[in-house]
C-alpha positions as CSV (number, residue, x, y, z in Angstrom):
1,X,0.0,0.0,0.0
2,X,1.2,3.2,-0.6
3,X,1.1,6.5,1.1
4,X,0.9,9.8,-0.6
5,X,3.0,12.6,1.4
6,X,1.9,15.6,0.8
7,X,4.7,18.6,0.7
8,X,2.9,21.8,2.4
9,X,-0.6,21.2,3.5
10,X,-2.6,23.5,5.9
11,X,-4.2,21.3,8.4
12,X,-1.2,18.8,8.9
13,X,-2.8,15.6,7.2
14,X,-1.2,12.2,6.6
15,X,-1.8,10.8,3.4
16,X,-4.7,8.2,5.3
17,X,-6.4,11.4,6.4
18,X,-5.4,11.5,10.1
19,X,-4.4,14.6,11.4
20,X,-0.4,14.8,12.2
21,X,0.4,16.1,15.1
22,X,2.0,19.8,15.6
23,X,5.4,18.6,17.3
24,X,5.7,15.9,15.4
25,X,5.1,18.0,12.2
26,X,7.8,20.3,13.7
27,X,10.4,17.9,14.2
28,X,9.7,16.5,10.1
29,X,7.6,14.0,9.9
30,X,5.0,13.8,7.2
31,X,2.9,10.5,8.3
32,X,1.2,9.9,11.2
33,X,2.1,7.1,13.5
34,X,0.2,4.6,12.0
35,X,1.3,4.7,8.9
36,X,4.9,5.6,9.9
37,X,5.0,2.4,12.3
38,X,3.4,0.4,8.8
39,X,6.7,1.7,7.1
40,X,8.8,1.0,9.4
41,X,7.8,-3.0,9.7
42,X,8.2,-3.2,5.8
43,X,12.0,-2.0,5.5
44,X,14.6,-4.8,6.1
45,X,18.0,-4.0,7.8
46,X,21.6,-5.7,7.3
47,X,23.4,-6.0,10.9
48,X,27.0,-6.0,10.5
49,X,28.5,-7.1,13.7
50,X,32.4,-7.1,14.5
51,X,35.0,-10.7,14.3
52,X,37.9,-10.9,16.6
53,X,41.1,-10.0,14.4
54,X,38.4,-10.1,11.0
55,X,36.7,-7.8,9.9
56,X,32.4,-7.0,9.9
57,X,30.6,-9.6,8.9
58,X,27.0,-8.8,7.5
59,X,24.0,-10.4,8.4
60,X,21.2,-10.6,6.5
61,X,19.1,-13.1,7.8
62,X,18.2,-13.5,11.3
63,X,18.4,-17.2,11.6
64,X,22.4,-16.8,11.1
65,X,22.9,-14.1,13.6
66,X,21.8,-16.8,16.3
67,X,24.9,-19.1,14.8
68,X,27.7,-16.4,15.2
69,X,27.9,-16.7,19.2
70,X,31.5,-17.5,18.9
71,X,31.2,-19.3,22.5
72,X,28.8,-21.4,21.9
73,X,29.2,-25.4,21.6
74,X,28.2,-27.0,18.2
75,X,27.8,-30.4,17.2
């Protein structure tokens, strides 16, 4: 779904046709926090996380970031 921004409006609207808030308009958001929170679940994030004597290593999926305790046992 996509959310229309609009760049100046008058009465502060989101694109979903709440009202935005005047501090959080201030501060430069255009979307209320519905829709900002629906955004926010829908972008995808690479953790890079640091190797003794290596260099970053970048995760992209989850399930491999709980293999790279570097203490744990395996089998």
């Amino acid at each position: 779904m996509l959310y229309k921004i609009q760049d100046e409006p008058d009465d502060h609207e989101c694109g979903c046709g709440e009202l935005i808030e005047e501090g959080r308009w201030d501060i430069g958001y255009r979307v209320c926090l519905e829709c900002g929170d629906k955004i926010a679940k829908q972008k995808k994030f690479t953790v890079a996380i640091p190797y003794g004597k290596g260099a970053y290593q970048l995760i992209h999926n989850p399930e491999e970031l709980k293999m790279t305790n570097q203490k744990e046992v395996r089998v």
